[in-house]
N, C-alpha and C positions, 0 to 999 in steps of 0.2 A: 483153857479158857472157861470163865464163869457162863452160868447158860446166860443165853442172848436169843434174837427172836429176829431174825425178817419173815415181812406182814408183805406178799406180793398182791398186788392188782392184778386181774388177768388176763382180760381180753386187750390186747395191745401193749404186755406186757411180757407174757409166758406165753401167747399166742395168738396167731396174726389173723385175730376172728372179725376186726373190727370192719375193714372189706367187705365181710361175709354180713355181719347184721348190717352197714351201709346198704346194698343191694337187696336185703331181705325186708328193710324200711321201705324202699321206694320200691321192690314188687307190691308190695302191700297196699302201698298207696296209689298204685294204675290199677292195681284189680279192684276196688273202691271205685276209683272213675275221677281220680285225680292223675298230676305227674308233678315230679321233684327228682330231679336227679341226686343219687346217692351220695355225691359230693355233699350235701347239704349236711350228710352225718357228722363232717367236721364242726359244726357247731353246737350238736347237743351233746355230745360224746362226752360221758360221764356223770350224765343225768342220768335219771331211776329209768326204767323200759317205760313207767307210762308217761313218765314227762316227753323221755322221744317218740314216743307214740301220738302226742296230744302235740307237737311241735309237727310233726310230717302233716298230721293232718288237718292241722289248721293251713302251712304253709304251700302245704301238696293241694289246696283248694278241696278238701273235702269234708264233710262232717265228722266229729269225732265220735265212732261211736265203740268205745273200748273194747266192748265184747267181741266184737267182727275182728274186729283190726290184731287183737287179739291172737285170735284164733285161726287167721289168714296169716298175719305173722309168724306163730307156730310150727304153720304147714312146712311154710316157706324156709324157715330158718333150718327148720331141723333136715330136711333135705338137702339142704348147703353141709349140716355137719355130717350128714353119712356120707357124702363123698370122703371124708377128711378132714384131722383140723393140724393145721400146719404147726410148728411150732414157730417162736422166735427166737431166729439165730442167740445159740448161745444158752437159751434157757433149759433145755436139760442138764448142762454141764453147770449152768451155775447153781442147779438146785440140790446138785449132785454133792457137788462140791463143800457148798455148804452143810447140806445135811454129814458129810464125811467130816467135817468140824465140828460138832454138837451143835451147831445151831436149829433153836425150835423153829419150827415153818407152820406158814399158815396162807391161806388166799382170802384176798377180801377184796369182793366185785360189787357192784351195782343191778349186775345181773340175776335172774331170778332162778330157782335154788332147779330148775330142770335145765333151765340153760349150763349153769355150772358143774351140775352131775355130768352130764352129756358131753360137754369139751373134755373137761378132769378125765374122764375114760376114756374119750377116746384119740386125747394126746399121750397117755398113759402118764399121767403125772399124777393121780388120786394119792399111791398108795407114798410118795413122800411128805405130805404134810400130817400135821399135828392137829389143826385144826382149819375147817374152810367157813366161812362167811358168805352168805348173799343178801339177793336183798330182802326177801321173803324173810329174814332173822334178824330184820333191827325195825326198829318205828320213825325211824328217820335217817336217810341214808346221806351217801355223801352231799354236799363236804361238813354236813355233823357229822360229830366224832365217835356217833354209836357206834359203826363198823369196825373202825380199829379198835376203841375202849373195849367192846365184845371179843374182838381176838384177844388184846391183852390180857383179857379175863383169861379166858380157856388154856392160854400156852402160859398162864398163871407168872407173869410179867412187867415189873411197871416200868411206863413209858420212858422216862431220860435214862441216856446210856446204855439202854437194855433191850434193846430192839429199835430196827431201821425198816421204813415203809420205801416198797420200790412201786411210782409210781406211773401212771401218762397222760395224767388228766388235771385241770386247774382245780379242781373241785376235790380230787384223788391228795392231793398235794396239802389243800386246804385244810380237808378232813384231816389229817395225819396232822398236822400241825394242831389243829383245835383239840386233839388227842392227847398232845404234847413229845410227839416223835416226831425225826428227824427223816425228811425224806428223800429221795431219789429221783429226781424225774428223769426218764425216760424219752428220747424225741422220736419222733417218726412222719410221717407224712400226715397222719389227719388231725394233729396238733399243734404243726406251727404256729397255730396263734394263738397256742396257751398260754400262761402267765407264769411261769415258774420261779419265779421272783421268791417267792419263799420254800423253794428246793432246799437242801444241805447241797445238793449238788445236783450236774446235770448230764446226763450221757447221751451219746450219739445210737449205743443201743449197748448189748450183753456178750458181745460175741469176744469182747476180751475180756474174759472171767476174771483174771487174776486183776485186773484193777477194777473193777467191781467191787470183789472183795474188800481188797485193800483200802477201798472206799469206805465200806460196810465197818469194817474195820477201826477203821478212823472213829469213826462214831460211837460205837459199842463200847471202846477200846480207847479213851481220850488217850495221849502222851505213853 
């Protein structure tokens, strides 16, 4: 196989952190002296950290004031990660897998570049990719196409036919498209009501690798 490139999204993708910041939103925003239940994270999920930060606490009834919320967030979250960060069914064996094919790997989140060091190690997933992305490394994140264009860059790759974006978010999806790669979306529970209408395709989740692939495949790989 000629090199090729999947570009994964991570939290809700490679792992099932997005739970974890849901609850880490809405502690933040009762220690503040608002409330919003975490359910509410199915609506910004896949926005930059400050836009759901500036969405809880408009909606959560409190003043925004970044730095606090910040920094209360921080607390919060990173405490959720030393218990653990779960994976998603499925996602070690398909990064696995693919890496045992020459495919280059990369991650590209919306997450901020301490968030993504701190999952990456301690799902033990760091040391398979080629190149990671956050948000802290582009000037406009999703669904602009900096974040993948920037991976493209680094795994030294151009977009059609030569890398497939896995993604689970409408904006995740967008981005990749505005990129000019073909994506993947991913379903789960805090995105039903994404819009994946401009997916290549769509799964139920990664736990059956081999059509995964053969998906990824597809694309990479026309006829």
């Amino acid at each position: 196989m000629s090199a090729a490139g999947v570009l994964f999204d991570l939290d809700g993708v490679l792992v099932a952190t997005e739970k974890l910041k849901a609850r880490a939103h809405a502690e933040t925003v009762e220690r503040l002296g608002g409330s919003l239940d975490p359910g509410y994270y199915s609506q910004v999920m896949g926005k930059s950290h400050y836009l759901a930060a500036k969405a809880f606490s408009e909606v959560g009834g409190i003043p925004f004031e970044h730095v606090r919320y910040a920094e209360i967030f921080r607390a919060t979250y990173g405490r959720a990660l030393e218990e653990g960060v779960e994976l998603m069914p499925g996602a070690r064996s398909l990064v696995r897998t693919l890496r045992a094919r020459g495919y280059r790997l990369a991650v590209v989140s919306s997450s901020l570049r301490w968030m993504m060091d701190t999952v990456l190690a301690r799902a033990g997933l760091a040391e398979h990719f080629d190149a990671d992305i956050s948000g802290d490394d582009v000037s406009a994140e999703k669904p602009a196409p900096d974040p993948y264009l920037k991976a493209l860059a680094e795994l030294d790759l151009a977009p059609e036919r030569t890398a497939v974006v896995v993604e689970d978010t409408e904006s995740g999806v967008a981005s990749a498209a505005a990129a000019g790669v073909s994506a993947i979306a991913v379903r789960h529970e805090f995105n039903v009501l994404h819009d994946f209408s401009g997916a290549a395709a769509v799964v139920d989740g990664l736990e059956d690798v081999q059509a995964v692939v053969d998906l990824i495949e597809e694309i990479v790989e026309p006829g």
